[in-house]
N, C-alpha and C positions, 0 to 999 in steps of 0.2 A: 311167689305171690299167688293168688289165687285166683281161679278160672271162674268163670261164672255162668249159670245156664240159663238156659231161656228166661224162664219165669223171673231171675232173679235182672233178669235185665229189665224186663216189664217194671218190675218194681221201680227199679231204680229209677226209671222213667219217669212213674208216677210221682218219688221223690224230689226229684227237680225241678217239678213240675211247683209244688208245696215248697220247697227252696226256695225257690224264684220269686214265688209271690209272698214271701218273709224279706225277701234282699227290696224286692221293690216296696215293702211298705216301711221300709228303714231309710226310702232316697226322699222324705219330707226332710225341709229346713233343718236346721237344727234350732231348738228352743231352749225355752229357759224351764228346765222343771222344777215346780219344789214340790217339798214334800215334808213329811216329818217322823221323827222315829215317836212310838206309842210302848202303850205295857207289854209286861212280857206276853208269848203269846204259847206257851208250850216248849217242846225243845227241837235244836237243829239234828238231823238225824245225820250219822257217820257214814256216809257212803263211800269208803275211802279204801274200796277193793281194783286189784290189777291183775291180769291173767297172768301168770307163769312166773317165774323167778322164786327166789332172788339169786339161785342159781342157773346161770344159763351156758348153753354151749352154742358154738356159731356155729356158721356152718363149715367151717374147715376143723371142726375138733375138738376145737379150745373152750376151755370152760372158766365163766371168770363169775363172782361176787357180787351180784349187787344191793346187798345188803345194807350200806350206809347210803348208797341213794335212795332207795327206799324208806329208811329212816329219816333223812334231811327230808324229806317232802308229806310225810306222816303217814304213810301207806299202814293201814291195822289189817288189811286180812290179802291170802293170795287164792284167786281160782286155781287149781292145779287142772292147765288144758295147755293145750300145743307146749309142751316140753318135747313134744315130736318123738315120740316111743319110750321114752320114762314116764313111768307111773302111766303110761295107757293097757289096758284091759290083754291087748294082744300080743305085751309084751312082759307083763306080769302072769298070766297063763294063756301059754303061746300055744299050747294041744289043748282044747276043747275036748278032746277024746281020752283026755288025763283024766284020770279018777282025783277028782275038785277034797277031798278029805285028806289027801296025801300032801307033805309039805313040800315031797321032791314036783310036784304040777307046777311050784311057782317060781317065779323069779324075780326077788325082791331085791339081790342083793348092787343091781345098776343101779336101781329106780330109789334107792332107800335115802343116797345123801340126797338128792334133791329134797325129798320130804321132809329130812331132818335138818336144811338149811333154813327152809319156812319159820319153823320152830325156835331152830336157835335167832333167828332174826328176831323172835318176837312178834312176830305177824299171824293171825289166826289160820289154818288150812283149811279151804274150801275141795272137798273133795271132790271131782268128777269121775264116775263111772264111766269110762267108753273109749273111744280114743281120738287121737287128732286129727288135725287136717293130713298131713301127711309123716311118714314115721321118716328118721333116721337112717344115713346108711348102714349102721352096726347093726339094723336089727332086721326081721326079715319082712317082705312084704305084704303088704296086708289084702289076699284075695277076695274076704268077703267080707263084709261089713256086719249084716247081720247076725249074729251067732250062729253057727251050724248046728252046735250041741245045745239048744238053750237049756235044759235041765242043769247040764253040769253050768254053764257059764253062770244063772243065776247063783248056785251054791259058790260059785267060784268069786263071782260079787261079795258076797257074806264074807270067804275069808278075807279078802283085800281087805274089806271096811274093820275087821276083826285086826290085822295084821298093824294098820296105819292107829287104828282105837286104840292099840293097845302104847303105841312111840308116844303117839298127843295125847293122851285121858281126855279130860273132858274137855281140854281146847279144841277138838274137834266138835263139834257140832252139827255142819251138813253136809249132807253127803245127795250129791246130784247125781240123777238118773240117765247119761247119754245126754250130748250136743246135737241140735239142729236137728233133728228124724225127719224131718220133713224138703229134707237136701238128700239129694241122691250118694253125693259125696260120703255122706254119712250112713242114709240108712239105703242100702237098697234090697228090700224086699217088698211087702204088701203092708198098709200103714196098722192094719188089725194086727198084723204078725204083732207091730211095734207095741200098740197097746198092751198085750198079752203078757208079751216082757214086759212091759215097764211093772203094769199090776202084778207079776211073779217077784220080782224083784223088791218092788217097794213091798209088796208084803213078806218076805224071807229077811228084808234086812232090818224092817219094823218089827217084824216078831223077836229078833236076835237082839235089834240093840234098841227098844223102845224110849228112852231117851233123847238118842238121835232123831236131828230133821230129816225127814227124806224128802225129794221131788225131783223137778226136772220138768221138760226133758230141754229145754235151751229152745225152743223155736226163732227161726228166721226173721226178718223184717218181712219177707211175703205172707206171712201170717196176719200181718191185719192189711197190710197195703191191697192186697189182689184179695179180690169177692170169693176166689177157691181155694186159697189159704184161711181164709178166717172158717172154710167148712171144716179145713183140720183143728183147728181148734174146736170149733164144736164140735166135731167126730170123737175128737180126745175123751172131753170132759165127760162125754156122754156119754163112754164107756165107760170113766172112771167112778161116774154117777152111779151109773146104773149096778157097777162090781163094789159100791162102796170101798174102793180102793185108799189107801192111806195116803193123802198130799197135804205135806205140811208147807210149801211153795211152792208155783208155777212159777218156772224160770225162762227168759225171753232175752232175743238179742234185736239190737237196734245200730245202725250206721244212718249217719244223718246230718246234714246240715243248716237243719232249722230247728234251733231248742226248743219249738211251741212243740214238734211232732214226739219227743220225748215226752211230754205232757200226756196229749191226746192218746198214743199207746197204750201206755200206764194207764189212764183210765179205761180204754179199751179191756186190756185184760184183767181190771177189777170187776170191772161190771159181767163179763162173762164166768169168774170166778165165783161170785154170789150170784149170780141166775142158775149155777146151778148147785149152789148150796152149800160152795166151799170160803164163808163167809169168812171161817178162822185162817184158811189157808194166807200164807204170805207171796206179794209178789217181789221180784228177784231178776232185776235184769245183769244178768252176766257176763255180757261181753256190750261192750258201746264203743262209739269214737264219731268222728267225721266221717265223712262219704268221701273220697276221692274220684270216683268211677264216674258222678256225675256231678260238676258241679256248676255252681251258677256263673254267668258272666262277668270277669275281671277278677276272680280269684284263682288262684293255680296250688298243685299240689304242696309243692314245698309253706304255702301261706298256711294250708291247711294242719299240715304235720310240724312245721317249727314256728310257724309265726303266730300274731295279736290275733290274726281270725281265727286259727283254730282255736286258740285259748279265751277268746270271748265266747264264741259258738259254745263251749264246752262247758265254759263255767255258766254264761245261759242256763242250757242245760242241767244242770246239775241245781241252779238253785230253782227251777222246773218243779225237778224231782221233788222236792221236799214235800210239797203238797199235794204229791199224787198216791200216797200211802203203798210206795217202795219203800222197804225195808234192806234193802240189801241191794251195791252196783257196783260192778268190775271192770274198769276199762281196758278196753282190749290196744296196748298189753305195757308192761312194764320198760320194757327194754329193746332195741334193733336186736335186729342177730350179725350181722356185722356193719362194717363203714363202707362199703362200697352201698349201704343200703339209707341212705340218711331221709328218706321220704317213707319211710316202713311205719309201721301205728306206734313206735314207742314212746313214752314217753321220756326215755334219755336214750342216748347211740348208745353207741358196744362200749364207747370211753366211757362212760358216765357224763358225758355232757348233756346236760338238763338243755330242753325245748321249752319254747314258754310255756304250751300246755302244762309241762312239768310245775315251772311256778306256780298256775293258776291251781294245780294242785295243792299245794301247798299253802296256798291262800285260803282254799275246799278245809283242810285239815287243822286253821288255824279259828277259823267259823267252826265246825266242828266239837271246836275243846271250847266252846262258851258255853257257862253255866246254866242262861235263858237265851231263846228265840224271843224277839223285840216285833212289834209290829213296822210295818213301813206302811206311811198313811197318806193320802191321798194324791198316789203314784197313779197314770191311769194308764196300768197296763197295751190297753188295745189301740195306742195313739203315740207310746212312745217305746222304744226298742229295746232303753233299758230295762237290766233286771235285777232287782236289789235282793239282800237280802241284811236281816241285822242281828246283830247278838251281844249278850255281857256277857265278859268273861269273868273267868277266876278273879280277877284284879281287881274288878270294878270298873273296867272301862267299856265304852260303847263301841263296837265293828261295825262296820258297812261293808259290804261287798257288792260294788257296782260292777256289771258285765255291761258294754256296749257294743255288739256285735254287728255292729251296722256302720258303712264308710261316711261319715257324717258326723263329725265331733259333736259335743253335748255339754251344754252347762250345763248346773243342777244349781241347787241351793237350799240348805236344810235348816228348815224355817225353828224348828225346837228340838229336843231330845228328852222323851220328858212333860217334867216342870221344870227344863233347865235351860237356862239361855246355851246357842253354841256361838265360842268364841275361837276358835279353832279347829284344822286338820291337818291331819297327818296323813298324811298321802304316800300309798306304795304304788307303784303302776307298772304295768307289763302292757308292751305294743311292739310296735314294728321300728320305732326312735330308738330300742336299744337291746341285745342280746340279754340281755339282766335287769333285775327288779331294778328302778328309779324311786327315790324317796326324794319327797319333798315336802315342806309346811305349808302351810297357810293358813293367813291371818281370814279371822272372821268365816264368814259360814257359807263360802260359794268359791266352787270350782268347775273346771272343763275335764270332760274323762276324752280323750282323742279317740278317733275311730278304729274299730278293731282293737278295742285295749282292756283290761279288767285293772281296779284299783282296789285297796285292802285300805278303809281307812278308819281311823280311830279319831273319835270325834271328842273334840276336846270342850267340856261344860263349865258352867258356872249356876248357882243356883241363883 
């Protein structure tokens, strides 16, 4: 598990703080809302990235597949980060003082099935540059964070990306610059140092494979939460302004228990993106989940990691995002590294036993494959907890995805579809009444979502 230092404890503080006053504006009655689905309105964006896998190894050695859970819940792209010393930078050219042109500098031949499982899964690779939270006992330990040799390390960036370009063609796409810089764990040196590199890099790997996305660098949640975090941010940009450096995405991480601060972020680091004039750049949060470290009153962690709150809070969340022009999210992380660890970020244990998060993924992936985004109309957001979102699919049928995140059951009632009467739903639901999706019907055009629960429903019309 991971340690945390000052600063990130500040945060978190601040967190809970914005938590807290999200849980208390969810303890109003429960009412009656209606609302109604409208024209199309654009489309739903696939946000439907997970860190690591679909190969993983635990931590006693063993190395298992998770490639059809991954598929049963629609996972389309993988971060490659914390595989814990495959495919990390320090373990792919472990001598810095290796002459970077030579083939014998690298060491691909550990790191290669995991890349080449991504693939045969069928799931896009999200390449990251750097290394992990912590490596492996097979490999050796990692003294210094920062490159010793940066000249060679950059060249030695190029062949990786050259190396993995050449397994994936053009299902590769982007290629991330370094996690967190702004965590000691990760970078410790001088933040200019990191600049330096980043700009050497993005421009060595832009020049080599101009095709490819480059960006990065993954920043913290103290990044906008604490007033000296949001200066690295401006430090960043302002270097990268000023060296007209190449950023085809700003990449950012987030832990959190209130799906409004997903929002608020995301706009956060748009608007700093265009002030300083990287209006084409894409934002790209990489790693997300729950918060465990602080949470609000009458939730515990196990509710957090397998139960209805996590998976409301998440799916929240996620239909947040759609409107905050994220293009790209990865939940941190696909899988436990073993069963003694059942409260870990995954979304299924070491067995492949799916967490509701996992459903509500799945629910994410099934929103996802609809043909149009629907409007939902006169929901009023700042008065009720739920969070809809809607779509037509392939079929010609109508989705809803209701998230209730809040301990206070909720009727709704959906007054048209349309110009079409509704005379039915179908109702899927995930909560804390049951380990697995519940399906049920119902007649006519009003239901209760329970607290702490997400529902997938298909609304049944007549013209």
């Amino acid at each position: 598990m991971r340690k945390y230092s000052g600063i990130e404890k500040s945060v978190f503080n601040i967190a809970t703080i914005l938590s807290l006053l999200f849980m208390f504006s969810s303890l109003a009655s429960a009412a009656d809302f209606t609302f109604a689905i409208g024209e199309p309105t654009g489309i739903i964006k696939p946000l439907l990235g997970v860190n690591a896998g679909p190969l993983i190894e635990t931590k006693d050695g063993k190395v298992f597949d998770a490639t059809k859970w991954y598929r049963s819940i629609g996972v389309k792209a993988v971060r490659i980060h914390d595989f814990y010393g495959y495919l990390d930078m320090s373990v792919l050219y472990p001598d810095q003082n290796a002459d970077p042109s030579k083939a014998s500098s690298y060491n691909f031949e550990s790191s290669d099935r995991f890349f080449q499982a991504i693939l045969d899964g069928g799931f896009e690779p999200y390449l990251r540059i750097g290394d992990s939270w912590s490596i492996g006992s097979k490999f050796s330990p990692i003294k210094k964070r920062a490159p010793v040799n940066r000249q060679n390390w950059v060249h030695a960036a190029v062949e990786v990306v050259r190396h993995y370009r050449k397994m994936a063609g053009s299902r590769l796409r982007y290629v991330e610059i370094w996690n967190e810089p702004d965590h000691r764990k990760f970078w410790d040196s001088s933040p200019h140092e990191f600049y330096v590199l980043f700009d050497e890099t993005a421009r060595a790997l832009k020049s080599e494979f101009p095709d490819l996305r480059i960006g990065g660098p993954g920043f913290t949640a103290a990044c906008v939460l604490l007033p000296k975090g949001t200066l690295v941010v401006e430090s960043f940009l302002d270097y990268l302004e000023k060296h007209h450096t190449p950023l085809d995405f700003l990449s950012w991480h987030l832990y959190s228990n209130n799906p409004d601060v997903f929002a608020s972020v995301a706009r956060f680091y748009r608007n700093k993106l265009d002030m300083h004039g990287f209006r084409t750049t894409e934002s790209h949060l990489t790693e997300y989940s729950t918060d465990e470290r602080q949470i609000p009153s009458g939730i515990t962690v196990p509710e957090l990691r397998m139960g209805g709150e996590g998976a409301s809070i998440l799916t929240a969340a996620w239909i947040n995002l759609q409107d905050e022009h994220v293009e790209a999210a990865f939940f941190y992380r696909g899988t436990d590294l073993a069963m003694d660890q059942p409260f870990f970020y995954g979304l299924f244990r070491s067995d492949g036993t799916p967490k509701r998060p996992a459903y509500a993924f799945s629910f994410w992936s099934r929103m996802a494959d609809c043909s149009n985004r629907l409007k939902v109309l006169n929901i009023d957001v700042n008065n009720s907890p739920l969070r809809m979102l809607a779509g037509r699919n392939h079929a010609g049928n109508t989705l809803l995805l209701i998230s209730n995140p809040s301990n206070k059951q909720i009727s709704w009632t959906i007054s048209s579809a349309g110009n079409q009467q509704v005379t039915g739903l179908s109702i899927e639901e995930i909560s804390n009444a049951s380990e697995s999706v519940k399906k049920r019907d119902v007649s006519g055009n009003k239901a209760i979502i329970p607290a702490y629960s997400v529902q997938l429903v298909t609304v049944k019309c007549k013209n």
